[in-house]
PARO-155201 format. One record per residue: x, y, z of N, C-alpha, C, O, CB in turn; residue number from 1; residue in one letter. Coordinates in steps of 0.02 Angstrom, whole numbers. Each point is the difference from the previous one (the first is absolute). Glycine has a CB too. Example, Ala and Ser with C-alpha at 12.3 -4.5 7.8 and 13.67 -1.06 7.14 Angstrom:
BEGIN
n.east;n.north;n.up;ca.east;ca.north;ca.up;c.east;c.north;c.up;o.east;o.north;o.up;cb.east;cb.north;cb.up;k;r
660;-284;390;-45;59;0;45;60;0;52;-1;33;-147;-58;29;1;A
77;112;-98;42;59;3;-39;55;37;25;55;8;34;-87;-116;2;S
end
This chain:
BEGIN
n.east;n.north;n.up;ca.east;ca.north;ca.up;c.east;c.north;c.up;o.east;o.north;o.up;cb.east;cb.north;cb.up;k;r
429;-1227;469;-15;-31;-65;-69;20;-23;-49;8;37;124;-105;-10;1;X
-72;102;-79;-77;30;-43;-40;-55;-3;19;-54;-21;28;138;-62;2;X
-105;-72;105;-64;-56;-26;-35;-9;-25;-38;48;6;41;-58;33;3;X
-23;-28;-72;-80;7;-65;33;72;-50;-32;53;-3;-116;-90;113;4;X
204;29;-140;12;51;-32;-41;2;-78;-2;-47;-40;119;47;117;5;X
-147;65;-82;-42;-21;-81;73;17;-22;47;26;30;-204;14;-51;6;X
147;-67;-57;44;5;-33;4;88;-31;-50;35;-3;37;-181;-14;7;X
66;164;2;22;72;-19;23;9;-50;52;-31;-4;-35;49;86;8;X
-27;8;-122;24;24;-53;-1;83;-16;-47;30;-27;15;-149;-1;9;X
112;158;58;-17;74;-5;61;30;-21;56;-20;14;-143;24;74;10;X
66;67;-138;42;25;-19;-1;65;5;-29;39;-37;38;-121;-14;11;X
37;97;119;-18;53;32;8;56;-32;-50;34;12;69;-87;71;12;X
28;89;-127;31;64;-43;-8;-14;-60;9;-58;-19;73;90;86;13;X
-103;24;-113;41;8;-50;22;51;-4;-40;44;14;-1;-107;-59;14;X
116;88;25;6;40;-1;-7;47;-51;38;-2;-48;-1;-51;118;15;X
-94;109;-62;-23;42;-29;26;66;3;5;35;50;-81;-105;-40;16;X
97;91;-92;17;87;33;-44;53;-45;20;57;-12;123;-80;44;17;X
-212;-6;-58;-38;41;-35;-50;30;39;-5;-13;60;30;-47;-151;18;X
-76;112;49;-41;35;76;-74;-39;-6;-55;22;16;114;126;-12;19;X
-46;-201;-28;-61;-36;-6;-39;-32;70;31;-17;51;27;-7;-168;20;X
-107;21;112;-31;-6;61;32;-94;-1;10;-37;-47;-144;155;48;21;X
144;-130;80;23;-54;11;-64;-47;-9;-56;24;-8;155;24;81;22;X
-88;-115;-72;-41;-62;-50;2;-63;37;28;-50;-21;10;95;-95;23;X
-76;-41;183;38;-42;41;-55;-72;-26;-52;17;-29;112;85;151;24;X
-49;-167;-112;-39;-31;-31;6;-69;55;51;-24;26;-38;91;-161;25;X
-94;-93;141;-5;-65;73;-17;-56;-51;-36;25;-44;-27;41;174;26;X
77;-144;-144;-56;-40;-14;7;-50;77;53;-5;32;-52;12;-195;27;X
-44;-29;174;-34;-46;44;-42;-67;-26;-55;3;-28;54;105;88;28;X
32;-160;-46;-39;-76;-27;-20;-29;66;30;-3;53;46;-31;-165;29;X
-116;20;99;-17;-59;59;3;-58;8;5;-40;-47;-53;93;55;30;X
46;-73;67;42;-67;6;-28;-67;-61;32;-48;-21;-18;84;174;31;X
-61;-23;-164;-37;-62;-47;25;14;-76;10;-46;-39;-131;34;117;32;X
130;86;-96;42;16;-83;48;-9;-8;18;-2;-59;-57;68;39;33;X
97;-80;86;53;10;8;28;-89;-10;-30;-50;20;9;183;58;34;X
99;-131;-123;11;-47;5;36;-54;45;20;-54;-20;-47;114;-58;35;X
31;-37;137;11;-46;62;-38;32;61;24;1;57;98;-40;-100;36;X
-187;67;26;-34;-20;56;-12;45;59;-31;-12;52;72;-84;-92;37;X
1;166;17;24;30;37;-33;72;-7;27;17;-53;71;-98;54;38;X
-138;134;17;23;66;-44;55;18;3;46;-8;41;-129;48;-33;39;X
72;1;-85;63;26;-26;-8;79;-9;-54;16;-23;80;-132;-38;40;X
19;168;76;6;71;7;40;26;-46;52;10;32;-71;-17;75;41;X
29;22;-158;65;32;-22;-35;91;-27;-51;19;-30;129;-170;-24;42;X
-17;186;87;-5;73;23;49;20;-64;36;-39;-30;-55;40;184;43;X
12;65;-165;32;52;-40;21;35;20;-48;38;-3;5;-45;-50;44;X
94;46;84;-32;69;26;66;52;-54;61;7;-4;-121;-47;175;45;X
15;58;-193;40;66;-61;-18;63;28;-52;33;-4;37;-92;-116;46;X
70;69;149;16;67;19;45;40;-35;56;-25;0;-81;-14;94;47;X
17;108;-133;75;34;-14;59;13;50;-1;-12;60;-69;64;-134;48;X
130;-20;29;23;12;68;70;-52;-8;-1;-45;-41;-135;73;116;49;X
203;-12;-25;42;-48;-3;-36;-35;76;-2;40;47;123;23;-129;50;X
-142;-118;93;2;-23;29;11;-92;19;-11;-50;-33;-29;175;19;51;X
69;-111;93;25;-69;39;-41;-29;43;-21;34;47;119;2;-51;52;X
-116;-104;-3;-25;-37;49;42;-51;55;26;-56;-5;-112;73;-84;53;X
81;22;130;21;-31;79;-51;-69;17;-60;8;10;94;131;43;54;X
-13;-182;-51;-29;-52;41;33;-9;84;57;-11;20;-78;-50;-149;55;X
-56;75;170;24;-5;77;-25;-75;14;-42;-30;-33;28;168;78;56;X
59;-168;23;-55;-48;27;-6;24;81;43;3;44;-11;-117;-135;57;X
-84;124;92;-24;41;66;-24;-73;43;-48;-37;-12;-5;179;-49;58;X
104;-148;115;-24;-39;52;-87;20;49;-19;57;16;174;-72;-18;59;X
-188;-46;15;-51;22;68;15;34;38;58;2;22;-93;-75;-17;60;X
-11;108;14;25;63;50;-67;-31;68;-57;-24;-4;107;165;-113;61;X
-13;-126;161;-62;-20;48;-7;69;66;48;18;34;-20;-179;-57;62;X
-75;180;26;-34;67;48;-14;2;60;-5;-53;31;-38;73;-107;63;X
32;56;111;-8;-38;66;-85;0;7;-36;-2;-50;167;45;114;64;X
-149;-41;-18;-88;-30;29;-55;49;-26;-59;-10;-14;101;-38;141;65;X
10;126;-131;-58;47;3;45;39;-67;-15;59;-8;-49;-50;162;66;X
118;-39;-203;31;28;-47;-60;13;-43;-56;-24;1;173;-27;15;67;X
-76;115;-71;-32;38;-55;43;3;-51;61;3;2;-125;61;66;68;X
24;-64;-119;67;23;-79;-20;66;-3;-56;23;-7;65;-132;-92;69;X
40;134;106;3;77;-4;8;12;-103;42;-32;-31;39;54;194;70;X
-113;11;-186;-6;11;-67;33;85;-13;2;52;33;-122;-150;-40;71;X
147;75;-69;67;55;-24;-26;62;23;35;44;26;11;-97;-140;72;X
-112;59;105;-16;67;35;-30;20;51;-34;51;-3;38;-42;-75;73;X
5;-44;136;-18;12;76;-49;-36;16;-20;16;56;52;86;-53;74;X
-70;-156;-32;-56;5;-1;16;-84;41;49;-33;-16;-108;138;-102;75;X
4;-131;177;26;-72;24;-58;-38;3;-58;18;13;155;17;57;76;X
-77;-90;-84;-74;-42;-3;26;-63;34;57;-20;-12;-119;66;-109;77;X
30;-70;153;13;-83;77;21;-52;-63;-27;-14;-53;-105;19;182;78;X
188;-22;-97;2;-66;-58;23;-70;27;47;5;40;-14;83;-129;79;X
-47;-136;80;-1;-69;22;82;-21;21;48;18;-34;-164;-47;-50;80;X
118;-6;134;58;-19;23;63;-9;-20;53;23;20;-125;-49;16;81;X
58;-11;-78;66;-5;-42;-14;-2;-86;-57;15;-19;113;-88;129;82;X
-15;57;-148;-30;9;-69;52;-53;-35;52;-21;26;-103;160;-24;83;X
24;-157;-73;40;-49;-29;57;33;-42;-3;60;-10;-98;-138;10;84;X
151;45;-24;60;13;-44;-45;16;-68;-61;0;-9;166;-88;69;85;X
-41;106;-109;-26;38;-79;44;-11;-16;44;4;43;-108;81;-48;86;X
88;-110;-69;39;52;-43;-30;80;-15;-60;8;-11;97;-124;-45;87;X
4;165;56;-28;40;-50;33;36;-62;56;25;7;-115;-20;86;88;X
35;-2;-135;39;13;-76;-17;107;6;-55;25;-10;8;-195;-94;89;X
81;191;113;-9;54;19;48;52;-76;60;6;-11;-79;-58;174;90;X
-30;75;-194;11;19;-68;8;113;23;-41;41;19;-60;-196;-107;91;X
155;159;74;43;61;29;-36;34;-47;-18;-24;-53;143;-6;98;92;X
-143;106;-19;-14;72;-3;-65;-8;-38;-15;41;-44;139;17;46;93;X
-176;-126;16;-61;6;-12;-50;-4;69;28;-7;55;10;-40;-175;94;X
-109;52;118;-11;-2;56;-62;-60;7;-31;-16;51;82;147;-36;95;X
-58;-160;-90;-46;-39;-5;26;-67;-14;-35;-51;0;-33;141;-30;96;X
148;-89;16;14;-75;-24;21;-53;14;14;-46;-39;-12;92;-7;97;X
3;-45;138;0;-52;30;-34;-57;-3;-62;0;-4;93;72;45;98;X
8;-133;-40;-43;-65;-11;20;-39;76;55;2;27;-46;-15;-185;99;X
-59;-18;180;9;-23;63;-14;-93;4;-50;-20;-31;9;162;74;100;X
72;-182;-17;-22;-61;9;19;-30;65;60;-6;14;-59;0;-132;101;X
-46;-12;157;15;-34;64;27;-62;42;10;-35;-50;-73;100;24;102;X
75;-91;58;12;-49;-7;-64;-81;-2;15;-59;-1;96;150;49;103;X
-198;-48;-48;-32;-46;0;-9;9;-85;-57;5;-24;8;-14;162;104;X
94;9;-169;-31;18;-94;-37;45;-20;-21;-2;-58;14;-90;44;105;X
-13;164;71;-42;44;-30;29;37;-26;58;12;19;-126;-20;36;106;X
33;44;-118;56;52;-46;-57;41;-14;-60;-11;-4;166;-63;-61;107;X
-56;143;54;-42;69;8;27;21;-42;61;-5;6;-90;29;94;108;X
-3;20;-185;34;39;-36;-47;47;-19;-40;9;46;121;-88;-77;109;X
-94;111;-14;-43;50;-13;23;47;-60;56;14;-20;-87;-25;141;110;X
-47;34;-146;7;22;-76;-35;74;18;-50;4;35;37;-134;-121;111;X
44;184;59;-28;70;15;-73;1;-40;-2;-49;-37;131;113;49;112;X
-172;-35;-15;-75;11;-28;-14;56;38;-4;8;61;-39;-126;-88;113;X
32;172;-42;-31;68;17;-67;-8;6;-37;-30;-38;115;92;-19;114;X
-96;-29;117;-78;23;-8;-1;57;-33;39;24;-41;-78;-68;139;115;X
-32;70;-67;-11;63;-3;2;58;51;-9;60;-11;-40;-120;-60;116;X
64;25;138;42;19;41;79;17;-12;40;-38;-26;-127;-21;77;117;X
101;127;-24;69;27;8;37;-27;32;-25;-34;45;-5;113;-55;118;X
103;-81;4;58;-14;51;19;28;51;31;-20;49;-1;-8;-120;119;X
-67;114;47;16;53;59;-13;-29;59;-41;-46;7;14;142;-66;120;X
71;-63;119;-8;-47;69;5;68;24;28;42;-35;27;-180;40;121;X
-90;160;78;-12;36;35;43;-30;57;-43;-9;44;-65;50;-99;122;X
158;-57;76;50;-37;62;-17;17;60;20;-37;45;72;36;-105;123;X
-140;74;83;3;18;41;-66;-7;32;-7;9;61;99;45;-100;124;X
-160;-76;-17;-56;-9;13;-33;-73;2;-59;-7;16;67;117;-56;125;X
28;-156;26;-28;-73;4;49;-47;40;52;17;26;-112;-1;-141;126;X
24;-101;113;51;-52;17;2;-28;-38;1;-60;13;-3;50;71;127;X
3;30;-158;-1;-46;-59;78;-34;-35;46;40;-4;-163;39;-18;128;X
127;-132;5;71;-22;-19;-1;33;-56;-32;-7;-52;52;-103;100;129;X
35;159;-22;13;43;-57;54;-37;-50;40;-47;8;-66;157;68;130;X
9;-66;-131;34;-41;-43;78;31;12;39;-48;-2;-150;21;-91;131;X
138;75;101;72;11;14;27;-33;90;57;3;22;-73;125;-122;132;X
-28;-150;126;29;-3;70;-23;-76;17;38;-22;42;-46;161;-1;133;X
-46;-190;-62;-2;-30;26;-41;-56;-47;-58;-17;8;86;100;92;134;X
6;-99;-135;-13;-33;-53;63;-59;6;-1;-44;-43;-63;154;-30;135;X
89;-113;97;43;-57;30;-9;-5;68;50;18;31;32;-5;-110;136;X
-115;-26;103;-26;-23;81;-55;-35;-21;-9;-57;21;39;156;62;137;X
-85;-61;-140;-41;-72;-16;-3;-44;-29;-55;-25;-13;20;65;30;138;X
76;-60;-33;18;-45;-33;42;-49;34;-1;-61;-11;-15;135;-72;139;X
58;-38;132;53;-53;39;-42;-19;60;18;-49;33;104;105;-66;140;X
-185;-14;52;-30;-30;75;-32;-62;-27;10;-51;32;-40;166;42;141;X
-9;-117;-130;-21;-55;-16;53;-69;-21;-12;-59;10;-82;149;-38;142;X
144;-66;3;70;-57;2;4;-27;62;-6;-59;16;81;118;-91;143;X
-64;-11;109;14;-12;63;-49;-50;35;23;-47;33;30;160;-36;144;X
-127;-104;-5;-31;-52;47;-73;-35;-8;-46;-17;38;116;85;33;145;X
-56;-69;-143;-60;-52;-72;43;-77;4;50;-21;-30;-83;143;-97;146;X
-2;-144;164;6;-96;-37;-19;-24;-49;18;-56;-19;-29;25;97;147;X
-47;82;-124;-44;-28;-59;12;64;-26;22;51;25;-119;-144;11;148;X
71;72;-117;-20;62;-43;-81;31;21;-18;54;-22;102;-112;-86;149;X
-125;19;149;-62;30;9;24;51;70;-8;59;15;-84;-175;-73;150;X
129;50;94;29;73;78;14;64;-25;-21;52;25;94;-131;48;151;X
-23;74;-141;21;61;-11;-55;56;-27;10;60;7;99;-125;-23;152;X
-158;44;-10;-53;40;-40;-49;12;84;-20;58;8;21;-129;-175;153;X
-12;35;206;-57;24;41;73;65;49;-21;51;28;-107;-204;-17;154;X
196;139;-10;37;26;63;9;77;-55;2;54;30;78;-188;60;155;X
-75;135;-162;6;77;-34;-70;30;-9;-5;59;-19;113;-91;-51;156;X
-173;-11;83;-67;39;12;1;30;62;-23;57;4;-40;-131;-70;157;X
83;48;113;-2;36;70;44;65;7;-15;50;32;-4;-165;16;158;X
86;101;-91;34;64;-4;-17;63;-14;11;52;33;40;-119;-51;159;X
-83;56;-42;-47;42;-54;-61;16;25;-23;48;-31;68;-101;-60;160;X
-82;32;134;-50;3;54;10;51;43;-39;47;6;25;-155;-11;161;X
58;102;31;34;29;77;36;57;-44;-23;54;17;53;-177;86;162;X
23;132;-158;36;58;9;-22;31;-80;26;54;-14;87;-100;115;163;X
-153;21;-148;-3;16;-49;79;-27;-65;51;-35;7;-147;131;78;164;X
64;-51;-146;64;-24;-55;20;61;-11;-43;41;17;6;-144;-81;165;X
100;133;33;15;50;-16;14;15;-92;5;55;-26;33;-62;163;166;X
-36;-57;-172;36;18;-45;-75;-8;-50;-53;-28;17;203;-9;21;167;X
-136;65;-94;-71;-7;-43;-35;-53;-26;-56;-2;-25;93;84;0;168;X
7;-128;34;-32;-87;-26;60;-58;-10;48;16;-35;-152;46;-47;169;X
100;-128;111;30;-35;-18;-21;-70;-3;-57;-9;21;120;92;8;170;X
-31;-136;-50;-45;-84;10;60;-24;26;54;-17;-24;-150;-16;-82;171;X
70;36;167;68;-78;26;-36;-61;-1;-56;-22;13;131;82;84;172;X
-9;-83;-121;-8;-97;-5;15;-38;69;57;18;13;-5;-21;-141;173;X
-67;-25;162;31;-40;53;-26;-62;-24;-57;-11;-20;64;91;122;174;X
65;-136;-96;-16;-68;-15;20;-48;41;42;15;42;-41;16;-137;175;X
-22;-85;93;56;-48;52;-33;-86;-44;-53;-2;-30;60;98;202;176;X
29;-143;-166;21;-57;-37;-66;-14;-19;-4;-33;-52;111;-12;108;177;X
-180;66;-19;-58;-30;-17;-48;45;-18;-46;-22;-35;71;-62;101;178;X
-26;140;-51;-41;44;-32;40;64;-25;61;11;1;-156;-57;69;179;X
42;85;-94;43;58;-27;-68;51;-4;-53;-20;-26;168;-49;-54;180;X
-105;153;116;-63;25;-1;33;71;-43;60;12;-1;-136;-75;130;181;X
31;98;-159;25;88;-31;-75;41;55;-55;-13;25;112;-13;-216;182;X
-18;69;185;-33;30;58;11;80;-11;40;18;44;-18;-128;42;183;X
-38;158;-121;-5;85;-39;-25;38;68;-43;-15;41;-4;-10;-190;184;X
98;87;143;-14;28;34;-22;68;-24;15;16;-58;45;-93;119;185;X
-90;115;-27;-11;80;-36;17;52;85;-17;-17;57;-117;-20;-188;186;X
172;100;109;9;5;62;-71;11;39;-57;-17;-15;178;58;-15;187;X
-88;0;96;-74;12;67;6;-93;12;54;-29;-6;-180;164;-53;188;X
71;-165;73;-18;-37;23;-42;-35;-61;-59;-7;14;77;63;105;189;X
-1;-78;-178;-55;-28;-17;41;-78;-47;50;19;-30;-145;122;29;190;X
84;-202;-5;31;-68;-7;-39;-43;-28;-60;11;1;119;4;84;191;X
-35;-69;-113;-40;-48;-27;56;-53;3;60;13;-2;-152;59;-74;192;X
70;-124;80;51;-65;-8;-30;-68;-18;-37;-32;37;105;86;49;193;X
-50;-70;-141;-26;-82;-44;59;-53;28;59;15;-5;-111;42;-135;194;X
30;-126;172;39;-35;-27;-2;-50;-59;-48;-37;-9;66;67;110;195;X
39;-29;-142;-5;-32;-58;1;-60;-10;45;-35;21;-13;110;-42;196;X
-78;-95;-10;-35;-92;-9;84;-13;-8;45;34;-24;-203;-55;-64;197;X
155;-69;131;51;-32;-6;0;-19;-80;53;-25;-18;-51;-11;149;198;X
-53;43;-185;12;-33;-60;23;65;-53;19;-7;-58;-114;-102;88;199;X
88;184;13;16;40;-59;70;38;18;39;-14;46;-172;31;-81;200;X
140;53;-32;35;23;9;-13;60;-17;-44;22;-37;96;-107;40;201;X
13;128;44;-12;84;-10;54;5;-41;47;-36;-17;-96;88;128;202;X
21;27;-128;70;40;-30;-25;73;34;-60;16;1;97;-86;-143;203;X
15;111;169;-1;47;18;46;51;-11;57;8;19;-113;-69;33;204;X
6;106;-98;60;76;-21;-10;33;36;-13;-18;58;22;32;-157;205;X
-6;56;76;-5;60;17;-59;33;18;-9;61;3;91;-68;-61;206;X
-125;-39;72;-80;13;2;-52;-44;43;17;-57;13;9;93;-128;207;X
-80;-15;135;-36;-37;38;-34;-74;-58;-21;-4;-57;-4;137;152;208;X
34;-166;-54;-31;-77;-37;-42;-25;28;-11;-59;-10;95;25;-25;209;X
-121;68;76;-67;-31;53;-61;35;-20;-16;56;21;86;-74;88;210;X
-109;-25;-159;-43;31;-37;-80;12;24;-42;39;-21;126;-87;-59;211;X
-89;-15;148;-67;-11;24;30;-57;61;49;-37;-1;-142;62;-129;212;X
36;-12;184;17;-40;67;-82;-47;19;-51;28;-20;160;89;77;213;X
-114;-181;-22;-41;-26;-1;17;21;81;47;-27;29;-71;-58;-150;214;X
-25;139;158;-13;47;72;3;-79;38;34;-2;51;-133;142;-80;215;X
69;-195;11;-57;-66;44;80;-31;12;14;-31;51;-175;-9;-127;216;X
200;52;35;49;-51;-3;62;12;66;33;51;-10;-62;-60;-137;217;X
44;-20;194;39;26;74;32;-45;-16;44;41;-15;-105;9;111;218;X
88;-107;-111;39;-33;2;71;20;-75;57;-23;2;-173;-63;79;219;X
98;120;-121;38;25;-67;-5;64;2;32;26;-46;-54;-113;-24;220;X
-9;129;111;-21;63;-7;15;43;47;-35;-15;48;-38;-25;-104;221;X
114;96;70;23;55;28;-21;67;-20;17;17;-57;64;-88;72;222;X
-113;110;19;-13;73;8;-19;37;61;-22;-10;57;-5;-13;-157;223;X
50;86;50;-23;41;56;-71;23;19;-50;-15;-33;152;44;8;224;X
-102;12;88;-88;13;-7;-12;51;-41;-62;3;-4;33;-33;114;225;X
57;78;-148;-14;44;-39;5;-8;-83;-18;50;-32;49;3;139;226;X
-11;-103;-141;15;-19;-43;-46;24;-58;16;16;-57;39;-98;127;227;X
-125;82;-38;-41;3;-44;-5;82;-2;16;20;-56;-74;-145;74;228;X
43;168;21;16;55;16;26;61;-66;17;57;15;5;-137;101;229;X
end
């Protein structure tokens, strides 16, 4: 059974068959804007394309002492004993439009944002989550074993730490019934993550929305060490 579920509001497809760049769109309220108390998430994700969304429910999986998640492209990293259940809304022949929610109420979606960084990926020269190979592992390791929306933002800094990003920019949202954080990525290694006042609200397009960070602030505030860089 799901717990502390924030409330959801998502609409995973539209179906698009123009060559328009897709329009994926986040708002985020917080528990104090929200009218029962709760944050609230509602997702877009406009992708072209005929596409179907599969909803899985992926039972706990539990490991052995010295187990590893082996990643789509060879790559293994130690991972904790066992892990919690998910739905996952798994949106066909994209590679970004999975939506994930756990069974402690954390939810994971995400809005593409170009840098000025390329997409080009070198497969043979880094450990970076590439964007064709492993762009669904980060997203599901953190499903897999975030009790909070802050677990999930400090457990995808360590990822991004340790193996780098591959794709040219994105903002994932992770939320859960009491907070809600946006957190932009640019690939290599470089991150930022706000969490958003329980009294306000986001909207998140196609673009970075993190305009300025208060460095003093550790309790609302996520980065990397290069940020400034």
């Amino acid at each position: 059974q799901m717990k502390n579920i924030c409330v959801l509001i998502s609409s995973f497809v539209a179906f698009l068959y123009s060559i328009a760049q897709p329009k994926c769109y986040t708002i985020v309220v917080g528990k104090n804007a929200s009218e029962n108390g709760k944050v609230i998430v509602a997702h877009n994700e406009d992708d072209y394309g005929d596409l179907v969304v599969n909803i899985h429910k992926v039972p706990q999986q539990n490991f052995g002492k010295n187990s590893y998640y082996k990643f789509i492209n060879g790559d293994s990293a130690r991972f904790a004993k066992s892990s919690y259940s998910f739905l996952w809304f798994e949106t066909t022949n994209q590679l970004f439009g999975d939506f994930y929610i756990n069974e402690f109420g954390v939810a994971i979606c995400s809005n593409a944002c170009k840098s000025k960084e390329k997409d080009e990926i070198k497969p043979d020269k880094s450990n970076w989550l590439q964007i064709k190979e492993l762009t669904l592992d980060f997203r599901r390791m953190i499903a897999m074993r975030a009790k909070t929306s802050r677990q999930a933002v400090e457990i995808a800094a360590r990822l991004i730490d340790t193996l780098g990003y591959g794709s040219s920019g994105r903002t994932y949202i992770f939320a859960d019934a009491n907070e809600a954080w946006i957190m932009a990525v640019v690939k290599g290694k470089q991150y930022v993550a706000i969490r958003l006042p329980d009294d306000g609200v986001a909207i998140i397009p196609n673009y970075y929305t993190i305009r300025e960070i208060d460095t003093t602030d550790k309790q609302n505030v996520v980065f990397s060490k290069n940020i400034f860089n």
